[in-house]
N, C-alpha and C positions, 0 to 999 in steps of 0.2 A: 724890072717890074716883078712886085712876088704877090702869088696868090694864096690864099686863106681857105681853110672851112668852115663853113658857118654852120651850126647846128642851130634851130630853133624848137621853141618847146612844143612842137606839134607832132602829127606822127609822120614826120619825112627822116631820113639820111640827112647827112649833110650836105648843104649846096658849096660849090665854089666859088670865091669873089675875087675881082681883083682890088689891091690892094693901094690906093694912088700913094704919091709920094709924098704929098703932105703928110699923112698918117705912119708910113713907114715907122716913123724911129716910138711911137706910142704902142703902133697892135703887137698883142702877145697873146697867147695862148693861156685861153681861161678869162678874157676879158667881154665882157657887154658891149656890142656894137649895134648898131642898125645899119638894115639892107635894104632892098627893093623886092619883095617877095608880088607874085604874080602883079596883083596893080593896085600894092600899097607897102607901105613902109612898114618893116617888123625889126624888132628886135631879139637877139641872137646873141649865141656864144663862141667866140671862134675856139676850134677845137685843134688844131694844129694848120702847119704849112699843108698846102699842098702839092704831093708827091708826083704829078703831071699834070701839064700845060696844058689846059682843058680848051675843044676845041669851039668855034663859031663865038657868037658872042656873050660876051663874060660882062658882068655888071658889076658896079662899083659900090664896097663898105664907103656908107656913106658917112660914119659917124661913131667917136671911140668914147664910152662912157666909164668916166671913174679913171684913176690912172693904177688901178692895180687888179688884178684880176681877181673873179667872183670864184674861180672854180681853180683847185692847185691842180698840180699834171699830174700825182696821184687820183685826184678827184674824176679826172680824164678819162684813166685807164679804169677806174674803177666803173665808169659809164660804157664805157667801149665793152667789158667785161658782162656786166648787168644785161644788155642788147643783145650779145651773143647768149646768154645761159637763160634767160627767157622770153626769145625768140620774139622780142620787141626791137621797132626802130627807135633809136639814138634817140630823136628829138623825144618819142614819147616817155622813153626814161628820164629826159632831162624836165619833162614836165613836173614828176614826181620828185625829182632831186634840187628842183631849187620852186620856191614859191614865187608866186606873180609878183609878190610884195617885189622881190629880189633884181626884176626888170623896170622897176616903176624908178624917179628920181626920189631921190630919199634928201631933205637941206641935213646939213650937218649940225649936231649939237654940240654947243660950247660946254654943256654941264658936263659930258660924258668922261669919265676918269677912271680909271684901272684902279677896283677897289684893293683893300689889304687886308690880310687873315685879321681875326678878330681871336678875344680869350674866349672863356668861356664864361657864363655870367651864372649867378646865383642859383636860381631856379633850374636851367640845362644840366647843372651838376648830376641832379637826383634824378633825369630822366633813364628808363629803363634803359635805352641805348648805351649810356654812358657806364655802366657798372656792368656787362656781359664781361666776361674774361676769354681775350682775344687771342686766339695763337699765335704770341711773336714770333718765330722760324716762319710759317705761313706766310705771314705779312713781308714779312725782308726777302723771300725768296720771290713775292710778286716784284717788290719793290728795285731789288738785283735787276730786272730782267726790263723793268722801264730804263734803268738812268744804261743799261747796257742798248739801248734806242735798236733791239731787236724784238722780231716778230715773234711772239709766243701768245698761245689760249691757253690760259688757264680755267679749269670747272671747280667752282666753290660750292659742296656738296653740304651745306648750311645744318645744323643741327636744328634751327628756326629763325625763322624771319628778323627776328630783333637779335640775334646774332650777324647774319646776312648782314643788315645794314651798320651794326656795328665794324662789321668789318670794312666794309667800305669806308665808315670815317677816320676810322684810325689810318687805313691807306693811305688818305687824299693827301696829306699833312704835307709838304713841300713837293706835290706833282703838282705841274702844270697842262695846260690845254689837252684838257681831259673831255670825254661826249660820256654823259650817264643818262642809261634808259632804263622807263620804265615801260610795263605793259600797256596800261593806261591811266588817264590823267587823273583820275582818282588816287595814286598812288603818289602823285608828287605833293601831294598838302601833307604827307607824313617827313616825307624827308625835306622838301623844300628851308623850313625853318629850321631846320638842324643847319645846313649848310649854309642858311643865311648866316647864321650866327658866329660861323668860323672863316668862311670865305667872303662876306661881304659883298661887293658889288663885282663881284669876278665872278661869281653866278651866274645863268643867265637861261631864261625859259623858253625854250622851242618847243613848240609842237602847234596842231590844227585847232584849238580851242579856242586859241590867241586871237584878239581882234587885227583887221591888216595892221593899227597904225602901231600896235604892239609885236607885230612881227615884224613890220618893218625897223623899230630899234632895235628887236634884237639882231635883227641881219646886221643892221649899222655897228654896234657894239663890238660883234664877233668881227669883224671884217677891219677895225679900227682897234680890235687888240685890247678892247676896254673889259672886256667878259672871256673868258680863257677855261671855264666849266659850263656845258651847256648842259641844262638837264631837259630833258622831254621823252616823249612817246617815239614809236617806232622812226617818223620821220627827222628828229633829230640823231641821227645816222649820218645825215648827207649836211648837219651845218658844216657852212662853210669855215671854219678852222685852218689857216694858212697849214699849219704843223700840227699834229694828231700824235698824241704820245700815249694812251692810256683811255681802252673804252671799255665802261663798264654795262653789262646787258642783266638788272637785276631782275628776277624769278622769269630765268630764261626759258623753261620751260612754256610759258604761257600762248597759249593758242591765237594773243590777240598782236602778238608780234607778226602775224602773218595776214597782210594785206588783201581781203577778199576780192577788191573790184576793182579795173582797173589794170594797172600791172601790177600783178602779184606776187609782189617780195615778199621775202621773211626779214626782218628787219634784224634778227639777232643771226641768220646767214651771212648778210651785206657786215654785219659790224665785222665780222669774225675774217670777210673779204677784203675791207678798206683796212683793218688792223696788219693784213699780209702788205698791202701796198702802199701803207705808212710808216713800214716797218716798225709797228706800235705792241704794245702789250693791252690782249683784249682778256678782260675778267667773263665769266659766263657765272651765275649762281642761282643756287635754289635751294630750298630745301626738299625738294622731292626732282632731281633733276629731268631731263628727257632722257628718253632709252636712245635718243640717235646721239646724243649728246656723251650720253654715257659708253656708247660703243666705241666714240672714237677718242675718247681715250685707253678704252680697251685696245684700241689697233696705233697708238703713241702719237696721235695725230694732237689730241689736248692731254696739258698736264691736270690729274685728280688734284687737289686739296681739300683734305676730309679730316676734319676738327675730331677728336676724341667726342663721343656724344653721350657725356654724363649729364645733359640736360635733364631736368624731373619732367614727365609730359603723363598728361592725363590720361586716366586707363578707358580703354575700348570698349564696351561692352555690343556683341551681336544680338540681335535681338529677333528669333527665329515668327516670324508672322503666323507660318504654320499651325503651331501649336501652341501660341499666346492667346490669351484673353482678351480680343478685342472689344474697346470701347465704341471705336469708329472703325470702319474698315482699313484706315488707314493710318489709327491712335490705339496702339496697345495700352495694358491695364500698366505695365511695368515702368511706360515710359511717363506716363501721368500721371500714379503715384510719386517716382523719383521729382518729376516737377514739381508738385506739390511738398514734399519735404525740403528739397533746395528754396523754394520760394519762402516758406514757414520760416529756414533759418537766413533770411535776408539775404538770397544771390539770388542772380540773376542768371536764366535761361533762354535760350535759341533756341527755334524750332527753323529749320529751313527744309522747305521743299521749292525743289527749281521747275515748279508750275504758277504761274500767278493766274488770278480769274476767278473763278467761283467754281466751276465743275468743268473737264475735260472733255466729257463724252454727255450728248443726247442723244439717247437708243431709245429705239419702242422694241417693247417688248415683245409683240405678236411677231415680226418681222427681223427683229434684228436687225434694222437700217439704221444707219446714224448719219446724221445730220452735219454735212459737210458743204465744206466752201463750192461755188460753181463754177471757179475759177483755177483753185488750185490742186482740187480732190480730197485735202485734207482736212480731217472733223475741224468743228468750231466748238470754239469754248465760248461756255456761258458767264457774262460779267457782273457783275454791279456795280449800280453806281457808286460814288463814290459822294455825290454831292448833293448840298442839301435840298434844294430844290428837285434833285432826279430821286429821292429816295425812295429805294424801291426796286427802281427802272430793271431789267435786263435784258441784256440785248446777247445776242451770237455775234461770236470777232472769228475772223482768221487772223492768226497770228505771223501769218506768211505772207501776204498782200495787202491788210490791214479791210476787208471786206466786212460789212456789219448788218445786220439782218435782225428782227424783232424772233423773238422765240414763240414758235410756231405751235397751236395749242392741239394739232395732229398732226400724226406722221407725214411724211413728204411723200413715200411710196404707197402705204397702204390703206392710209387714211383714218389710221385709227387712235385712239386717244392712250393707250398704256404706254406713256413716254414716261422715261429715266434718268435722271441726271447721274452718270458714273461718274468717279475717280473725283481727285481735289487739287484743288490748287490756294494759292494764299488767304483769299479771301472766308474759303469754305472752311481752309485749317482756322484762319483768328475766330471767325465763329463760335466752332464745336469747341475748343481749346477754353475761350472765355466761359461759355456752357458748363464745362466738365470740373474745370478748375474757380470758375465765381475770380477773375482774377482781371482788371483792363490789360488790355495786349496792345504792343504799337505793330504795325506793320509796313513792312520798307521791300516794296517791285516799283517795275519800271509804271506800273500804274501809278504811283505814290507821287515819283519824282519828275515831275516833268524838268521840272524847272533847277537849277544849281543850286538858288536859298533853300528851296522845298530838302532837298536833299543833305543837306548841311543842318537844317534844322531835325530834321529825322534823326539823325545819325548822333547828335547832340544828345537828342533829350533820350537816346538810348545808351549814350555814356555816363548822360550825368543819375542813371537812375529811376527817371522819372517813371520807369515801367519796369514791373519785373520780368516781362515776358516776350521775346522781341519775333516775330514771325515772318520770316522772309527769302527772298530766293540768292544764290551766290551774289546778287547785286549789292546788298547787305554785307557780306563779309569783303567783299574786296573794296568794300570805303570804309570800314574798319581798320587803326593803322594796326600796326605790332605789339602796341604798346599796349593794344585792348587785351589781352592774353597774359600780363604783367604783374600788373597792380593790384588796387583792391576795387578798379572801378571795373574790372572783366569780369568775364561771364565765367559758371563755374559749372552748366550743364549746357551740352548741346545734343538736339535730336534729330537725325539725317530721316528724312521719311522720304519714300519713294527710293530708294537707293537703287533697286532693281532699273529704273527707269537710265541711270547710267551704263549700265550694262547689258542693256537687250540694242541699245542705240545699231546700228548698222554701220558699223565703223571698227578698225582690227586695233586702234587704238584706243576703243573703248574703255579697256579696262585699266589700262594706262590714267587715262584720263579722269578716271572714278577715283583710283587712288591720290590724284592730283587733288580734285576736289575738298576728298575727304580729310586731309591734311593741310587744306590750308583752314579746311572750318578748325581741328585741333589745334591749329594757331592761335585761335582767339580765342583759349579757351585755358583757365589759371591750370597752374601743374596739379593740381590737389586735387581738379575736377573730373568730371565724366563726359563721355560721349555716347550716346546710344544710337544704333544702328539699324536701324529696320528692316530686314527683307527676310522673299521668300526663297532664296536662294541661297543658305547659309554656307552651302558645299563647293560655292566656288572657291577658285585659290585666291582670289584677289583678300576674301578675309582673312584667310588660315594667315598670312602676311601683314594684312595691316593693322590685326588685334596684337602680335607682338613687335608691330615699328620694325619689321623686318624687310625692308626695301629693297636688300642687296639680294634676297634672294628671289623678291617677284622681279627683280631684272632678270637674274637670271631664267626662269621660267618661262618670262615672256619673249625673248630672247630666242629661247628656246621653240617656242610655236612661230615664232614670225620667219626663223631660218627653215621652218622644213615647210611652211607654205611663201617662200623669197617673198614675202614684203620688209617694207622698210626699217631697220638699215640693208637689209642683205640686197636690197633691189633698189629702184628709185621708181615713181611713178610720175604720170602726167596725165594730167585731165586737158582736152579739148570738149570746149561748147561751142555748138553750131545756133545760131539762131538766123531763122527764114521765114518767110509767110507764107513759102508752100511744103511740102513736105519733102527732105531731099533723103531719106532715107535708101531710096534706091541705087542714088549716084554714091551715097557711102559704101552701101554694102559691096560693091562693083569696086570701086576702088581699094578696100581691103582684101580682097578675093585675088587683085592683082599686086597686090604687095609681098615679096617672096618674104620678109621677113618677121609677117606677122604669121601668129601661131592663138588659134581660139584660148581661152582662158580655161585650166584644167578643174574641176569641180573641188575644194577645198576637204582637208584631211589632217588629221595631226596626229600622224605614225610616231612610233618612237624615234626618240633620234638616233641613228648610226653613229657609231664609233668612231671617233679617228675624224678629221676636217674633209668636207665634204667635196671642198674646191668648187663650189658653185653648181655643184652638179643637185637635181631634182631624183625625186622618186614618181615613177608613171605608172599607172596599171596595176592588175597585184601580181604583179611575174619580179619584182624587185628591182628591176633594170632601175640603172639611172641615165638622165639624158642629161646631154652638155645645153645650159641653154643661155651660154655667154653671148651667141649671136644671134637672137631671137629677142624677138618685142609680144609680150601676152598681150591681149585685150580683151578687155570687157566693154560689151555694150553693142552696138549704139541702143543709147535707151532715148524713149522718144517721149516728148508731151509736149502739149498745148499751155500754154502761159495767157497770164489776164487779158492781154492785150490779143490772144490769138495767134500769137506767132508760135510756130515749132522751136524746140529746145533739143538736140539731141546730144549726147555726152559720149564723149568715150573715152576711157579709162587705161591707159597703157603703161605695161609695167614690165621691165628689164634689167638685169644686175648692171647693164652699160650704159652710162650716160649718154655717150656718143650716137649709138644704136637707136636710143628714145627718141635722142632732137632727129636723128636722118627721118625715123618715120610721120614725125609732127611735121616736118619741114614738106613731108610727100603730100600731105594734105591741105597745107598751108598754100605749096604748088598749084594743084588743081581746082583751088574755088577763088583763088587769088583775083580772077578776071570777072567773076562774078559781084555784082552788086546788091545783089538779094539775098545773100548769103554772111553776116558775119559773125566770123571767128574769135574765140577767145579763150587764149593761153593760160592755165595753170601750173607749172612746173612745181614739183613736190607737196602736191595740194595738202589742205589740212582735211579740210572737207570733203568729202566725196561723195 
């Protein structure tokens, strides 16, 4: 008699079953069964034998689905791995790792056939993709390292995006069962057609946008060998692919590779993990990479590949707020005339600011109160309508719980009438812009699009022309493909306003992330052209850097502040959120006070950097001392609030150069509310956001 694990997709361990002898010679490991779970029938994945005879009574697999398993035993190990590193059970990673579709009965299709590369046809010729000039040595050394079926990361540090993907096509060209991601699904209508057109019906489209019965062919396809390139968002990671030779993680940097709710992966981490345990060749690329990304090939963990960068790319222009001429508070005289000239000689311009709405801030002026949500404490912006019937209309939104409220014709606290509409967002910019300039403006936020057509139709009639002016937030550039920065149908000005607004954010990857930004707008923008940059802040270093495309050196800079105050890479961090309905702040504070290995969080500094490798050690006090704090957990917090619904939220922030060290002290807290019901917990290991 032999016994099994069954994992199911909920948040349990695995249970034991026994295995009767009809089914013996069918179960394996990785296959869909059903069980008897408390007093009804589930289905489940068995995950291995089991390693002892479990005692009293043991219940019967009552049933073996499919005759070949959903999940390989690399797929296994890489589940058993994901559960220990972010301090989830088994079943609830396996919820995230295989879709519902994936447990449902799927009938087989007769049509389904293993397509075959295609040429290349007429019109693809002339596509900007197809004329980059690729580094052959680059390509052959990825190429060596797949057909050698060992484990290597490589970082493709992209000259631009429509190199980026260039280089991936010329790669793909006789690899098999390959997984290519993108950030998000906006991203795959750029490349999709490219690869239709060379790979055919070996294609194949995963991710969460899909309808079930569209995800359930594609589970079918992959799993029947008919599709052997799967492209999708973060969660085609985990398609099932019997054998994984080559996975590509395109503009790896991207913050939306990382899974906010839920369990919280990084989707281009797991690729970089299952590529170790399918002994696969994993690409990583960008053309602005990550600093963690970029560290570890600094310490030989990924191999760099970095293309000579004799690309032409549009010049920078800073444009200091200070002492310009404003039009608008938040429209210099510089950037409005240059529009105005670009638009005279028939291009086309970008204005993006990443605020939508009409005005950010209502203040009164007697008081200085602004007018905020009741729920979340944070201001409300003021909207307009958008529609014909509501013209006019405005209302107050929170943009954090989606809370909406009429604007109030006096103040809230002092009852008086000197109210202000500060700051702009998209709506207030297309206005004053049409205003200044006599010019129609299209404009593209999440206000615009609700809907898939809406958005496709935007984005169209801002290619084909039909506007010279286009106003919108990064939503607008990242459905833009590559190819928009190209031709003769790109833009040949853009203007960043608000840019300060990336850089005051409360985040150490701030400035990281502004230069991220601001590079992929220069993506979309012709080599001949301009960018203008707006802030009041021209003496940060993040410009002194990104006016001469000088990257290598804001790494190292940044680099440089993040190792003398250990955060990430020098450190790792992890956020816990508590949520309750009463306040448990004092059973926390108690419980860290009894934790020997936490230590309060030291007040932030950025000394010069010492000489010579530090070895992990800190600067404390002003006596110079350094302390060892390999075995020591910081924290910050607990910071406490109240949420719409009423419940406490309290967060706490913990951050240690040892990974080890981190999960003991989450696992101490994990411990003592564990019996608690009023109390739940939620893990973020290497949060993005904090």
């Amino acid at each position: 008699m032999e016994f099994f694990d069954v994992l199911f997709p909920i948040n349990l361990n695995p249970l034991t079953y026994r295995c009767p002898d009809t089914l013996s010679d069918t179960v394996e490991p990785g296959m869909i069964v059903s069980a008897p779970l408390k007093n009804r029938t589930a289905k489940g994945v068995i995950v291995g034998k089991s390693l002892m005879i479990p005692h009293g009574n043991v219940r019967d697999i009552q049933k073996v689905y499919g005759d070949a398993p959903v999940l390989s035993n690399n797929m296994i190990n890489l589940l058993r791995w994901m559960s220990e590193y972010y301090l989830s059970e088994q079943g609830f990673v396996l919820k995230n790792m295989l879709p519902k579709e994936a447990f449902k009965k799927v009938k087989q299709r007769k049509t389904l056939t293993r397509g075959v590369t295609k040429g290349l046809k007429g019109a693809e010729e002339d596509h900007p993709l197809n004329i980059i000039n690729v580094n052959n040595n680059i390509v052959s050394a990825t190429i060596d390292s797949i057909h050698k079926n060992a484990y290597r990361t490589f970082l493709l540090h992209a000259p631009s995006s429509v190199y980026e993907y260039s280089f991936l096509i010329k790669m793909l060209s006789g690899i098999e069962n390959v997984i290519l991601l993108v950030p998000e699904i906006a991203f795959i209508k750029n490349l999709l057609p490219l690869l239709k057109e060379r790979f055919g019906e070996r294609v194949c489209l995963f991710h969460s946008g899909l309808s079930s019965g569209k995800r359930s062919e594609a589970i079918e396809r992959i799993l029947s060998c008919c599709s052997d390139m799967v492209l999708g968002t973060r969660s085609a990671v985990f398609a099932p692919l019997k054998k994984v030779s080559f996975i590509v993680v395109l503009h790896e940097h991207s913050c939306s590779y990382k899974q906010e709710g839920g369990l919280c992966y990084s989707g281009r981490d797991i690729a970089v993990k299952r590529g170790y345990f399918e002994r696969a060749t994993v690409l990583l690329s960008s053309v602005c990479p990550s600093i963690e990304s970029l560290y570890n090939c600094r310490t030989g963990k990924y191999t760099l590949l970095k293309p000579s960068d004799d690309v032409k790319k549009p010049g920078i222009r800073i444009v200091d707020m200070r002492y310009e001429k404003l039009l608008k508070p938040y429209l210099s005289k510089t950037v409005i005339d240059a529009s105005a000239r670009y638009i005279k000689n028939d291009k086309k311009v970008m204005f993006v600011i990443n605020r939508r709405g009409y005005s950010t801030l209502l203040q009164c002026m007697d008081c200085n109160y602004v007018e905020g949500c009741p729920y979340c404490g944070i201001p409300l912006v003021l909207h307009k309508t958008d529609t014909a019937n509501g013209h006019g209309l405005r209302v107050l939104k929170c943009h954090y719980c989606g809370y909406i409220t009429r604007v109030p014709d006096s103040c809230g606290r002092c009852k008086g009438y000197n109210m202000r509409l500060l700051g702009a967002g998209t709506q207030r910019v297309q206005e004053d812009i049409e205003g200044l300039i006599g010019t129609k403006t299209l404009r593209i936020d999440s206000d615009r699009t609700r809907k898939k057509s809406e958005i496709e139709d935007l984005i169209g009639a801002s290619l084909r022309g039909d506007f010279k002016i286009i106003v919108g937030t990064k939503l607008m550039t990242r459905r833009l493909g590559p190819e928009s920065g190209s031709g003769s149908r790109g833009f040949s000005m853009a203007a960043v306003l608000k840019t300060d607004l990336f850089l005051n954010l409360p985040d150490f990857r701030s400035a990281e992330k502004a230069y991220q930004e601001i590079l992929f707008i220069v993506d979309k923008i012709e080599p001949h052209g301009e960018i203008f940059i707006q802030t009041r802040m021209p003496q940060n270093y993040l410009f002194k850097y990104l006016k001469n495309y000088d990257y290598s050196s804001f790494v190292k800079e940044e680099l440089h502040r993040r190792r003398v105050l250990m955060y990430p890479p020098y450190s790792r961090l992890l956020l816990i959120k508590f949520i309750s309905k009463r306040d448990i702040f004092v059973e926390l504070t108690e419980i860290i006070k009894k934790t020997k290995k936490i230590i309060p969080a030291h007040p932030p500094s950025i000394p010069p950097l010492p000489r010579g490798d530090t070895g992990g050690l800190k600067r404390e006090g002003g006596n110079n001392k350094m302390k060892r704090m390999d075995d020591k957990v910081e924290i910050i917090g607990p910071d406490v609030k109240k949420n719409i619904s009423g419940k406490y939220e309290l967060k706490l922030l913990l951050k240690s150069p040892v990974r080890g060290e981190l999960h003991s002290v989450a696992r101490t807290f994990l411990e003592a509310f564990k019996d608690l019901k009023d109390v739940k917990i939620r893990i973020d290991v290497d949060p993005i956001s904090i």
